[in-house]
C-alpha positions in Angstrom: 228.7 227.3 -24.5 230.3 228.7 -21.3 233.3 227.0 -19.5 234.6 227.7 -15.8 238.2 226.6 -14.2 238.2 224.1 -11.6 240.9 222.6 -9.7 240.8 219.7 -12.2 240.5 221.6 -15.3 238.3 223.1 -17.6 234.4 222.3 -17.3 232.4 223.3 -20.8 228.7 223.9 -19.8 226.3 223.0 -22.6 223.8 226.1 -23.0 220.5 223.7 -21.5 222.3 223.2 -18.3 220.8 225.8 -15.6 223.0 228.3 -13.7 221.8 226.4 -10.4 223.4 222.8 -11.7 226.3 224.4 -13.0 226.8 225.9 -9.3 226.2 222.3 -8.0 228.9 220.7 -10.4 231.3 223.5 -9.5 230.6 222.7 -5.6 231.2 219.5 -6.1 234.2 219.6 -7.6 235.5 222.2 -5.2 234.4 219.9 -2.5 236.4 216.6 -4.0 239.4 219.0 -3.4 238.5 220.2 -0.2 238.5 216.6 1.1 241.7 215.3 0.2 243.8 218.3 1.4 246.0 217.6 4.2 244.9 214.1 3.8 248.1 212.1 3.3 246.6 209.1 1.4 245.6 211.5 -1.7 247.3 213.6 -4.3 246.5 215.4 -7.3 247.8 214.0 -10.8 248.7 215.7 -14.1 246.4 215.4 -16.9 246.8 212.1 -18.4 245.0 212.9 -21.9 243.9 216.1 -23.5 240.0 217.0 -21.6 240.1 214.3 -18.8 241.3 216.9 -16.3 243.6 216.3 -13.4 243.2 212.8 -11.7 243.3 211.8 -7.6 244.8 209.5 -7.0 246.6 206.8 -3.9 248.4 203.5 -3.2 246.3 200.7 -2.0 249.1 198.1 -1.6 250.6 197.3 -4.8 247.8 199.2 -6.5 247.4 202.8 -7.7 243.7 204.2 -7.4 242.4 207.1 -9.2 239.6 208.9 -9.8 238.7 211.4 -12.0 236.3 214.5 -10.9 236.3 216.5 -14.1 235.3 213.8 -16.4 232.3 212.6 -13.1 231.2 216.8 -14.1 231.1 215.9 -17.8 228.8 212.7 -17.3 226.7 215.3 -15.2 226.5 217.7 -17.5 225.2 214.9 -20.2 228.1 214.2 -22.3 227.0 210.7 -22.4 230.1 209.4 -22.4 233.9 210.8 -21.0 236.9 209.4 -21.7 235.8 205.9 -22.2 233.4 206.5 -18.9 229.6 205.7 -19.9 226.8 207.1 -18.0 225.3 205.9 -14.5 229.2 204.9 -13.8 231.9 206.1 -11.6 235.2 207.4 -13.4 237.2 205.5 -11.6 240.6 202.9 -12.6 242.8 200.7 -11.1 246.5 200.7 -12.2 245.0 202.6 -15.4 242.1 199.9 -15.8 238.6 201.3 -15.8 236.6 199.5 -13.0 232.7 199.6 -13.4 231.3 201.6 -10.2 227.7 202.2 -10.2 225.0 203.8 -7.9 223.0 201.1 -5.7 220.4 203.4 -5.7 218.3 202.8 -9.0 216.0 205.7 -8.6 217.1 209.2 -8.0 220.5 208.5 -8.9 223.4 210.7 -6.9 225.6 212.8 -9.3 228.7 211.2 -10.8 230.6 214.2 -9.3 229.2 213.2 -5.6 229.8 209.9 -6.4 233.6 210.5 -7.0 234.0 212.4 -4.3 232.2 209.9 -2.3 235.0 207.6 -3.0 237.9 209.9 -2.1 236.1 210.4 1.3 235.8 206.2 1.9 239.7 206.2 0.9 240.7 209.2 3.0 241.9 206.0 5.8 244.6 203.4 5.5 241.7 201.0 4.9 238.4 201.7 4.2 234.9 199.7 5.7 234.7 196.9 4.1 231.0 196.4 4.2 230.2 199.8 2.4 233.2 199.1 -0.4 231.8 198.7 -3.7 232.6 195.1 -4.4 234.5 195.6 -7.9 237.0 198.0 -5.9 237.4 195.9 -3.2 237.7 192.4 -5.6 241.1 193.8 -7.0 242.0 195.9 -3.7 241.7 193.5 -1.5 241.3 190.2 -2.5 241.6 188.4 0.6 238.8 190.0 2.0 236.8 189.5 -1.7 237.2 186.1 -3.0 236.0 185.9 -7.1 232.6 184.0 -7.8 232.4 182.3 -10.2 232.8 183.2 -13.8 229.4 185.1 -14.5 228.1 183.1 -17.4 226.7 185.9 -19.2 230.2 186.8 -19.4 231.2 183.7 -21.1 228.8 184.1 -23.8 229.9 187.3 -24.5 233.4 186.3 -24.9 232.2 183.3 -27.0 230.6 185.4 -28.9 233.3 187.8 -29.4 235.8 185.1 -30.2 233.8 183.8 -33.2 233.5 187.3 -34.7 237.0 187.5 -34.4 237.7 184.3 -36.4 235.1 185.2 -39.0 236.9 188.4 -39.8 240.2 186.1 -39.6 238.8 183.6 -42.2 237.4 187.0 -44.3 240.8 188.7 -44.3 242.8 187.1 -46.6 243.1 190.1 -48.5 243.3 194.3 -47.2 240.4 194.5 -49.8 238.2 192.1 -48.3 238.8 192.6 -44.9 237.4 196.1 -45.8 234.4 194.3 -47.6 233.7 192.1 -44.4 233.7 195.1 -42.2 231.4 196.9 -44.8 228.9 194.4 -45.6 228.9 191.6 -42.5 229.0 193.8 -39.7 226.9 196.5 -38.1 228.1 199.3 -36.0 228.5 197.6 -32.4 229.8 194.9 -33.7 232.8 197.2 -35.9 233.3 199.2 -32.4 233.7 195.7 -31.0 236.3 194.7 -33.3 238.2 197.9 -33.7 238.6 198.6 -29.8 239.4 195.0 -28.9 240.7 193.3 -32.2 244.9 192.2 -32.1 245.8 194.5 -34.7 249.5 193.1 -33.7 248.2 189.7 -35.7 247.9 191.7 -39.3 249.1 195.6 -39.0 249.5 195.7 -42.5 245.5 194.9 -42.9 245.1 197.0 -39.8 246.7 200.6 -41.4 244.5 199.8 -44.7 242.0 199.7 -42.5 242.8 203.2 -41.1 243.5 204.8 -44.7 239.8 203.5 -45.9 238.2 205.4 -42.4 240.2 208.9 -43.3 237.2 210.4 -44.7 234.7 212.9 -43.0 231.9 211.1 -42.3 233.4 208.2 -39.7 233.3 209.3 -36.3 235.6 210.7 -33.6 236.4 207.2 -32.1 237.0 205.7 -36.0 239.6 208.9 -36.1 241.0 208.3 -32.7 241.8 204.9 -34.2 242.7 205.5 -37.1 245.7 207.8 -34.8 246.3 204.6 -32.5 247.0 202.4 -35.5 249.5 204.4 -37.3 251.7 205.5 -34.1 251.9 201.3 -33.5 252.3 200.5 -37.2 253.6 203.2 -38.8 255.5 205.4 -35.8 257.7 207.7 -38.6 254.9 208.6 -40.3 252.1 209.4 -37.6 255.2 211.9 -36.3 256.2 213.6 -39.6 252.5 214.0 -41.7 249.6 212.3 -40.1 250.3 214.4 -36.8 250.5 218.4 -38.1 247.7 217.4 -40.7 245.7 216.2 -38.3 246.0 219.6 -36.5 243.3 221.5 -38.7 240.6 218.6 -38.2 237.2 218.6 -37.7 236.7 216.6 -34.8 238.2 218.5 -31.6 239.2 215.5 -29.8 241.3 214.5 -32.5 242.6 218.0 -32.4 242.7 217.8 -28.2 245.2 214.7 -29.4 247.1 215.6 -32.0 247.9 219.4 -30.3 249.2 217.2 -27.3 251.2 214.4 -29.3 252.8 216.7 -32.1 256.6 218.2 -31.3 257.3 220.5 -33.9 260.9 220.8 -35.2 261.6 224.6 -34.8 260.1 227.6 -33.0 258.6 228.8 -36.9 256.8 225.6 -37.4 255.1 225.9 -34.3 253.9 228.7 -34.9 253.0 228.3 -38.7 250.7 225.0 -37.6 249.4 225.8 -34.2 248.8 230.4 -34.0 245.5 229.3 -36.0 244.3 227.4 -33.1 244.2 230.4 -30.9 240.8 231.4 -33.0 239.6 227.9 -33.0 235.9 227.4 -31.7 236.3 225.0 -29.2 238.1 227.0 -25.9 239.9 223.7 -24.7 241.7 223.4 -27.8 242.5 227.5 -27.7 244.0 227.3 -24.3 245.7 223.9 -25.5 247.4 226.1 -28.6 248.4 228.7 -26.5 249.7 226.5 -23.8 251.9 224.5 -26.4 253.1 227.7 -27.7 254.2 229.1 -24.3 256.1 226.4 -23.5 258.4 227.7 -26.8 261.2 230.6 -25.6 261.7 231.9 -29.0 257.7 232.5 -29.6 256.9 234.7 -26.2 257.0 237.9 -27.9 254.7 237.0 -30.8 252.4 234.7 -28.3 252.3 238.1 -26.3 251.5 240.4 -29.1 248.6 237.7 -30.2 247.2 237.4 -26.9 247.0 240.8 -26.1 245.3 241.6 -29.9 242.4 238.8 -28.2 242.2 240.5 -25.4 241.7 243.6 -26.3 238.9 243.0 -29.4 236.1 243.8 -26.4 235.5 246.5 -23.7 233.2 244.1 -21.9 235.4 242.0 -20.1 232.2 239.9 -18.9 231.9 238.8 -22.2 235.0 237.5 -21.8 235.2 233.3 -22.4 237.4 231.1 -20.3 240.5 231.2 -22.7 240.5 235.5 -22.7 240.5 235.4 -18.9 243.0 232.6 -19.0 245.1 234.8 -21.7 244.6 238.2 -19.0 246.2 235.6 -16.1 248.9 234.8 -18.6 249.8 238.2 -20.0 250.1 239.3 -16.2 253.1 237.7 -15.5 254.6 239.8 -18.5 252.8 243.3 -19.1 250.7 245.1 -16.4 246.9 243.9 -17.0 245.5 245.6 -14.2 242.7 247.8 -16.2 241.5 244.5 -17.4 242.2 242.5 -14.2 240.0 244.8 -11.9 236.9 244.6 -13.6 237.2 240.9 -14.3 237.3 240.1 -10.8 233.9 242.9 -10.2 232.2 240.9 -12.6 233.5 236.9 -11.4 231.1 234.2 -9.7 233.1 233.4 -6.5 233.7 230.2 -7.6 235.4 231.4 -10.4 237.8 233.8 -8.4 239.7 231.2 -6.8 241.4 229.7 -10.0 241.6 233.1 -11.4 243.3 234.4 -8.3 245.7 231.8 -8.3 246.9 232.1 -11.8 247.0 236.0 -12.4 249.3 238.6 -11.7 248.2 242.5 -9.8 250.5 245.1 -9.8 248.3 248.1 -8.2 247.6 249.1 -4.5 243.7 248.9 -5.6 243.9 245.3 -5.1 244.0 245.6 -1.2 240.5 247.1 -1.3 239.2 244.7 -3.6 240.0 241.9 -1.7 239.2 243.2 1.5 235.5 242.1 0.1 236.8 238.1 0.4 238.1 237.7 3.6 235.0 237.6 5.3 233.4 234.9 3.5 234.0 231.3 4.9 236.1 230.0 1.5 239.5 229.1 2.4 240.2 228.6 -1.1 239.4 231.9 -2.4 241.8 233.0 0.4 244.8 231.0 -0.3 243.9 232.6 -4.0 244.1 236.0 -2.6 247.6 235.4 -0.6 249.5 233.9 -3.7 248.0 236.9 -5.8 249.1 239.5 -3.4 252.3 237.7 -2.5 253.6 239.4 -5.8 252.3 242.6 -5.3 254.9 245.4 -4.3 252.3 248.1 -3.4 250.0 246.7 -0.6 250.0 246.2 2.7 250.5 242.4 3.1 250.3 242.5 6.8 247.2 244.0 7.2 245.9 242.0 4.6 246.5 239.1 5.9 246.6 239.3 9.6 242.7 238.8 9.5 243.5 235.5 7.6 246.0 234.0 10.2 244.3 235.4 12.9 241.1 233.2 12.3 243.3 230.1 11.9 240.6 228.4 10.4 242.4 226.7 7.7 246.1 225.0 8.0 247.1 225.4 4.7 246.3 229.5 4.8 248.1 229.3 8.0 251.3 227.6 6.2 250.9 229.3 3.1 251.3 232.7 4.8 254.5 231.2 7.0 256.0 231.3 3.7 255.9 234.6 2.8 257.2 236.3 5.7 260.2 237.5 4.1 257.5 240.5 3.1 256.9 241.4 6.3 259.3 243.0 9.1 260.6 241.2 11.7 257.9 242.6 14.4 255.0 241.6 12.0 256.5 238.3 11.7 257.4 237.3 15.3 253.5 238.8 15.6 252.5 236.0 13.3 254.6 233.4 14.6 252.9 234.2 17.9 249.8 233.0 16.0 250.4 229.9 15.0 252.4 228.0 17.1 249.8 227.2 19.3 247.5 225.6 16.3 245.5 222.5 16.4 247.0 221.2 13.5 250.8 219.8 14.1 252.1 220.5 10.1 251.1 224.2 11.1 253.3 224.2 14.2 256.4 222.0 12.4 256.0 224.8 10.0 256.5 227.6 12.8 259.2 225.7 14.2 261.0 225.5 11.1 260.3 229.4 10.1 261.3 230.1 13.3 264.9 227.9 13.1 265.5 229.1 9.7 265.1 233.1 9.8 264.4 233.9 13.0 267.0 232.7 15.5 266.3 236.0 17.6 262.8 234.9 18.2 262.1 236.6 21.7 259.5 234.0 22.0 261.4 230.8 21.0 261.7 229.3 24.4 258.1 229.8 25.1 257.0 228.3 21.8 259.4 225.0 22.5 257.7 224.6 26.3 254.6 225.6 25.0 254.5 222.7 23.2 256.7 219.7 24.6 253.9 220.2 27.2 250.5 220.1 24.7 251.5 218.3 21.7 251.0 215.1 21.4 253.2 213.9 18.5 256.2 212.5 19.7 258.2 213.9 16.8 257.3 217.7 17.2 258.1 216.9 21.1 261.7 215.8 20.1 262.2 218.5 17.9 261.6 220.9 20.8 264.1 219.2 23.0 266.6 219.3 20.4 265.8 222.9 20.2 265.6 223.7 24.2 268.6 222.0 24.5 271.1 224.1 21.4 269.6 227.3 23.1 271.4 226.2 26.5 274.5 225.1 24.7 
């Protein structure tokens, strides 16, 4: 298997997926991003659970919407099902509440990932159409505007059902040995999913963690284990902490692994790295990035985590063999030892989608870079160039202004534009004020309240602050950047 960073995360492509879908799902996912920048409804959010990715998500009233573009990719790339998400639906939640979205197309379905991003695009404004809302968003959204049918009878059954199974397992319980004995002999698979996912363990936890001891054997599946893990840190917290988490470490189902890596908090710096270096050789690259991650974050094991990565690195000349976690380990050793002679043919031998994230992340040190990049600027990816400024922002031995002058020039992207306002201090004063010139008479305003605010902050000597306040108290029409100008027209008079 292959994987490739996205803003979101980490996307595994199974070896039957084509190199033209796996194009498509990185587009998409690019494009889910491109949409909600400068959009002030939207915002990113962390990871909330080892392989979901990073969520989007905004305030509808007294509700928080999110959607989640990694795990739409996974669905894609036929998972099956992602993170409690099923095929053929939308990952999205309410207030951490799966919702059930679904295409109203029944042939040729859309992909989940255009389907997410679909939905960031309807929510990009204070309120969306109502007529093109999909009814189980707008239900809980807005109910005024949605009032509930009635009770869907199907629905009724189901609970019915589901209620008597309960109380048959009730009745059957009255001992930890029988309740096992029901489960075994009275109940098939759904209807043991049924009862371990929606069950109230809180009624008998004592039955519930013999329950979990009697599944702790290899041939129950991921969501038995996953279970099995819920149970004991309700029940049993001390334990789940002390031995069920570093055991669980080593297993052979990498979500549980994804899991446990994220939950456990080893007691000292050799612990750590006694129960989690093995990781770094572990098959599966989310959990390899995971280890090394969890190990970073430890001051006292940097110079061993340093000395480990850079033995990966180095095992092969052919950096295009290289998986997601080496080039990941190359960004990460960057910041700490000069990589260059692995960086520069990395980047020769990247897809461009893959040079944004990888720009972003990594560290160059050499004046080679300057050419390299020179490559990049004419293609129409503002991403990839915000990638190349933070990159070379860090770099003592380029030009930065004739790297980036082409970039501002353009002004075809705000956040370039602001981004580069940033950096000035590497520039000289002329190259600045030439830049300043540049952008003060953008289209967007958050590009010229950044220019003003550059400009009141290290520049007082400006020669060209009075024009730039006239300039525009005469064209802008936000009354806040016009006051601003006043103020500022007004202190160069006092």
């Amino acid at each position: 298997m292959e994987a490739a960073e996205t803003p979101f995360g980490t996307v595994v492509f199974p070896d039957s997926i084509s190199k033209r879908r796996r194009k498509a799902t990185i587009k998409a996912l690019d494009w889910c991003m491109t949409i909600i920048k400068g959009n002030a409804f939207w915002e990113v959010t962390p990871e909330r659970s080892a392989g979901c990715g990073k969520g989007i998500s905004r305030k509808v009233g007294k509700h928080t919407l999110t959607v989640f573009p990694l795990l739409a990719a996974m669905l894609d790339l036929g998972y099956g099902e992602a993170d409690r998400f099923h095929d053929n639906h939308v990952p999205v939640e309410i207030n951490g509440n799966k919702v059930c979205v679904i295409s109203a197309l029944r042939r040729a379905r859309p992909l989940h990932t255009d389907m997410v991003a679909s939905i960031v695009q309807l929510f990009c404004v204070e309120k969306p159409p109502l007529s093109i809302l999909p009814k189980t968003l707008g239900i809980v959204l807005y109910p005024e505007d949605f009032p509930r049918p009635l009770a869907n009878r199907a629905q009724a059954v189901t609970r019915e059902i589901r209620n008597e199974m309960f109380r048959g397992f009730r009745e059957a319980a009255v001992t930890m040995a029988a309740a096992i004995e029901y489960i075994e002999n009275e109940m098939d698979g759904e209807e043991w999913v049924l009862l371990r996912n929606r069950y109230p363990w809180e009624e008998m936890p004592n039955v519930a963690l013999y329950i979990a001891s009697f599944l702790m054997t290899p041939e129950h599946s991921a969501g038995d284990w996953l279970w099995v893990m819920d149970i004991h840190q309700r029940f049993d917290p001390e334990a789940y902490v002390s031995f069920l988490l570093p055991n669980l470490l080593t297993h052979f189902h990498t979500s549980v692994v994804l899991r446990a890596l994220g939950e456990y908090e080893p007691p000292t710096a050799d612990e750590a790295w006694y129960r989690i270096s093995p990781l770094l050789d572990h098959p599966n690259s989310m959990v390899q990035w995971q280890a090394h991650q969890k190990l970073a974050a430890i001051e006292e094991l940097e110079d061993d985590l340093v000395r480990a990565s850079f033995e990966m690195v180095k095992v092969s000349d052919d950096v295009s063999t290289y998986t997601v976690t080496l080039r990941k380990m190359v960004a990460w050793l960057s910041h700490r030892i000069d990589m260059d002679a692995w960086i520069e043919p990395l980047l020769r031998c990247m897809e461009t989608y893959e040079l944004t994230p990888f720009l972003q992340d990594v560290r160059v040190r050499g004046a080679w870079f300057a050419s390299a990049a020179s490559d990049w600027i004419e293609l129409p990816l503002p991403g990839l160039h915000a990638g190349l400024v933070a990159c070379s922002a860090s770099n003592e031995n380029i030009d930065h202004y004739a790297l980036w002058k082409p970039l501002i020039e353009r002004g075809v992207s705000g956040v370039l534009q602001v981004s580069i306002l940033g950096r000035m201090d590497l520039l000289t004063e002329e190259q600045a004020y030439e830049f300043l010139d540049m952008t003060w008479t953008s289209m967007w305003r958050f590009v010229v309240a950044k220019a003003i605010s550059v400009v009141e902050a290290d520049y007082p000597n400006y020669p060209n602050k009075r024009k730039m306040y006239e300039h525009i108290l005469q064209t802008s029409p936000s009354p806040r950047l016009q006051k601003r100008c006043s103020l500022g027209l007004k202190a160069m008079e006092d």
